[in-house]
N, C-alpha and C positions, 0 to 999 in steps of 0.2 A: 934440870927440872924434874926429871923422873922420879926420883930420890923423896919427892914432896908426894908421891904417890906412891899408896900400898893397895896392891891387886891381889880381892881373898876368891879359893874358888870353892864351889860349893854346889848343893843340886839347888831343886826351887824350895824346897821346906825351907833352905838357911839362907839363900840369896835373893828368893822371889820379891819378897816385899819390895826391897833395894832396885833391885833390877827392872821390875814393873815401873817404879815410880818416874827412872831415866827414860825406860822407851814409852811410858805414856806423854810423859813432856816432848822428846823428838820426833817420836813418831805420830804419835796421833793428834798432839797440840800441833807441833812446829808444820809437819810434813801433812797434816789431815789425811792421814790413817785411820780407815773405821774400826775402833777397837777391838768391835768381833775380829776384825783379821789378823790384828797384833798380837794378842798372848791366844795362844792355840796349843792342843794335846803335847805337841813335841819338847814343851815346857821340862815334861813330869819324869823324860829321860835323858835332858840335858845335863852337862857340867857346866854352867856359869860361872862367870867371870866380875867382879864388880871391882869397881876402883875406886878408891877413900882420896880425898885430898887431906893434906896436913890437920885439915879440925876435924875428918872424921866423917867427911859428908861425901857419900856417895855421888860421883859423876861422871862415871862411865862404864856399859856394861856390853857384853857379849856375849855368845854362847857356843858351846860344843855339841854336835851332833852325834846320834855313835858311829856314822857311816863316815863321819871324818869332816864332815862340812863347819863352817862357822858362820855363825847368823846373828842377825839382831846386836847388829855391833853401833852404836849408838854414844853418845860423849855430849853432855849438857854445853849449851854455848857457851857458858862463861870459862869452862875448860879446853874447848878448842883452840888447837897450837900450842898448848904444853906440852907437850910427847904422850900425854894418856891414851889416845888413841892406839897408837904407834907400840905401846907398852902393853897394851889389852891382846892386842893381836898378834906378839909374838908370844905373849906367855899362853894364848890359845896353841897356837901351832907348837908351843914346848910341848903342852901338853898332852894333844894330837902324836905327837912324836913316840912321846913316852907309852902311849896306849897303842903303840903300834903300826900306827898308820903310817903308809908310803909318803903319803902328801895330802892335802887340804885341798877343798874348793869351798869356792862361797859365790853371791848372787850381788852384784857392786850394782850401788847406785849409781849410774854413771856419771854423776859429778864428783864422783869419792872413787872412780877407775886409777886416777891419776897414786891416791894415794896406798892401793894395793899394789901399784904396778912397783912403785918405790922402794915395797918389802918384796919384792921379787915375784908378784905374782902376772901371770899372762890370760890376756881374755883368751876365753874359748867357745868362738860362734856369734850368733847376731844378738844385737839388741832385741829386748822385747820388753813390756811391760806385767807390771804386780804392783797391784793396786793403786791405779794409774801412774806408775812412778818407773821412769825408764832406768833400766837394767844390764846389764852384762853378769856372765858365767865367768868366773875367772879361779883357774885354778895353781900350784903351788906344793912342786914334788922336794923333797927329801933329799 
């Protein structure tokens, strides 16, 4: 199924519009995220990730930190369980890689710990919440 998805990356001038649209449906429709908290400054120095299905229609996005972290990873419902997810986050970490970095971390919802732990990542430390939404550190060496 991957194959049916092409993942462009980009900063926010070329991917924002695409990317906003995915986490304003997940995160602030789906999960009621106040939208002041969702798109923030760190926007304007990420590498973004968006993912096309076959017609073309963005439905799932991510992003790059420069300090190595990955955020705002996000997959419309009706693409969940195709591998986009899955597909998003490793070609994050490829790219993580390439820029240098030892290893990744990122901030797991903790009902989506299960599907970081699956790409090799390991929490690190307690639960805690962001924007009311419980969380794990979990991070992913090289």
């Amino acid at each position: 199924m991957l194959s049916t998805h092409e993942i462009r990356y980009g900063d926010w001038a070329t991917l924002g519009r695409a990317a906003a649209a995915i986490r304003t449906e997940v995160f602030v429709r789906e999960q009621n995220v106040p939208a002041e908290l969702e798109m923030d400054d760190k926007d304007a120095v990420c590498l973004h990730a968006v993912a096309y299905d076959a017609a073309g229609v963005p439905v799932g996005t991510g992003r790059l930190l420069p300090d190595g972290h990955i955020g705002r990873m996000a997959v419309l419902p009706a693409a969940r369980g195709t591998g986009v997810g899955g597909a998003l986050l490793q070609g994050l970490m490829a790219q993580a890689r390439s820029r240098g970095h030892l290893g990744v971390a990122l901030s797991a919802q903790t009902h989506a710990a299960p599907f970081y732990s699956a790409h090799g990542f390991r929490q690190e430390g307690e639960q805690f919440f962001e924007a009311g939404i419980a969380h794990v550190e979990m991070r992913h060496g090289f």
